[in-house]
C-alpha positions as CSV (number, residue, x, y, z in Angstrom):
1,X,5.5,4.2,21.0
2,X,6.9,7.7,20.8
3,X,7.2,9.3,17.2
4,X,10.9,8.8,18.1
5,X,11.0,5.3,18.2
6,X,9.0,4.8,15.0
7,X,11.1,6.5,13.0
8,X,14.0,4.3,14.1
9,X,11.7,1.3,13.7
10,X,11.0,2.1,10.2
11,X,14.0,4.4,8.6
12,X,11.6,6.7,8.2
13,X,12.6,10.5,10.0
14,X,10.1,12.8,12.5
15,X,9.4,14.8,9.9
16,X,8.3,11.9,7.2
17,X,5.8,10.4,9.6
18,X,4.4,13.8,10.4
19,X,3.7,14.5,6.9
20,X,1.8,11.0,6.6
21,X,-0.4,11.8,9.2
22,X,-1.0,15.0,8.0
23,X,-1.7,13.3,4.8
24,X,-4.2,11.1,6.7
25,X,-2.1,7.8,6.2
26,X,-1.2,7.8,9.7
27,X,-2.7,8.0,13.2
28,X,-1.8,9.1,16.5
29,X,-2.4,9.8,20.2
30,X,-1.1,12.6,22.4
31,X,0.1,11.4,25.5
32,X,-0.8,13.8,28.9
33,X,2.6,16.1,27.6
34,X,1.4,16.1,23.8
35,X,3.7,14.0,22.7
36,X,2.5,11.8,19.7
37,X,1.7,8.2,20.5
38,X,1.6,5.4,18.1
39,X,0.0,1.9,18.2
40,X,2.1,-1.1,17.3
41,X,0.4,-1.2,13.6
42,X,1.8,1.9,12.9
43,X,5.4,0.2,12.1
44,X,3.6,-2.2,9.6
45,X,1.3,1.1,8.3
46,X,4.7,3.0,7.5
47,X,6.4,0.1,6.0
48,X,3.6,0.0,3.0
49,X,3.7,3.3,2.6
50,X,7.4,3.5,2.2
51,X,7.0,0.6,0.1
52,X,4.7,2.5,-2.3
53,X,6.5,5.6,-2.4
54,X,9.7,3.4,-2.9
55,X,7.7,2.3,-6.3
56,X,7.1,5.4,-7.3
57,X,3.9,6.7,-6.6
58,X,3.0,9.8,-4.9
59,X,2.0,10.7,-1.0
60,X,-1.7,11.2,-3.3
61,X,-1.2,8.0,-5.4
62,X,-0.8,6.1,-1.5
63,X,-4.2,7.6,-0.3
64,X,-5.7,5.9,-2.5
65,X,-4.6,2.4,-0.8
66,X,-5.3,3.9,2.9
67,X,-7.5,0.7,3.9
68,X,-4.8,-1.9,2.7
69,X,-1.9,-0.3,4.7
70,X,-1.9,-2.6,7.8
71,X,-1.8,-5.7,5.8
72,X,1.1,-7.5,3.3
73,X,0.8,-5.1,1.2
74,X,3.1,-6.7,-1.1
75,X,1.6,-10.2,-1.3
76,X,-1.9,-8.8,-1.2
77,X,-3.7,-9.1,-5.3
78,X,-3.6,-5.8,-6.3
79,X,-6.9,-3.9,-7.0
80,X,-7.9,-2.3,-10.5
81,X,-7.5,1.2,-8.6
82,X,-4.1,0.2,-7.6
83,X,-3.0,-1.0,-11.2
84,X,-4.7,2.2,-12.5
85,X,-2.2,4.1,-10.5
86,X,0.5,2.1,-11.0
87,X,0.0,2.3,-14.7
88,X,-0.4,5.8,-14.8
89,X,2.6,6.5,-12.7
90,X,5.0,4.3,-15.0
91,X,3.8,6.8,-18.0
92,X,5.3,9.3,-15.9
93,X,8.1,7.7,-15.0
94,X,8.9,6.2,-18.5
95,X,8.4,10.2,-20.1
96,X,10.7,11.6,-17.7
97,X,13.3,9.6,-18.4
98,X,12.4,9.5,-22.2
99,X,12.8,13.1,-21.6
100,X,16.2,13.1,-19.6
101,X,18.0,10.5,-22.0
102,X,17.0,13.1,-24.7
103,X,18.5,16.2,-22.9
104,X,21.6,13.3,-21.8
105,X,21.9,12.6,-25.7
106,X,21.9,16.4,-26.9
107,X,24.2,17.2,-24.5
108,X,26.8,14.7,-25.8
109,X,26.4,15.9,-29.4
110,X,27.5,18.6,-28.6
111,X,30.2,17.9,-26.7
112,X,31.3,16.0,-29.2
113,X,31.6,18.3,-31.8
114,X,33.7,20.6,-29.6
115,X,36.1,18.1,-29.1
């Protein structure tokens, strides 16, 4: 199938699925005039990856679960790696918002003793 009809398959755009395959998360053919060609595993390869940036992690956290991609990624056991990231991504997550709630909290002290 044509990069077109992937990206309507998926929800993902043009643009996204070129940036996984430059990332090496996603593979292609050229067809006789260039235009990329994509097997049939493809739609279940973006899926997981959409699924794992959906979570959270990174383009780089997902290279690190490149051989898992073409299967149920979200009924498969997760592996030690995979928690390891996870883990380390929720830190981030949890500090970033620790930090925005703090800025959100500041903010309404003062506005609060304006008014």
């Amino acid at each position: 199938m044509r990069i077109g009809e992937l990206a309507r398959r998926t929800g993902a755009s043009a643009r996204a699925l070129r940036h996984y395959e430059q990332a090496g998360l996603l593979a292609s053919s050229r067809a006789a005039n260039g235009y990329r060609v994509y097997e049939e595993s493809a739609v279940v390869r973006v899926a997981n990856i959409r699924h794992l940036l959906d979570a959270g992690l990174t383009l780089e956290d997902v290279t690190a679960f490149r051989e898992c991609l073409d299967g149920d990624l979200a009924s498969a056991p997760p592996s030690e790696g995979g928690l390891r990231i996870a883990r380390e991504r929720l830190a981030v997550l949890d500090a970033r918002i620790a930090a925005q709630t703090a800025a959100r909290d500041r903010l309404a002290a003062a506005l609060a003793a304006r008014t």
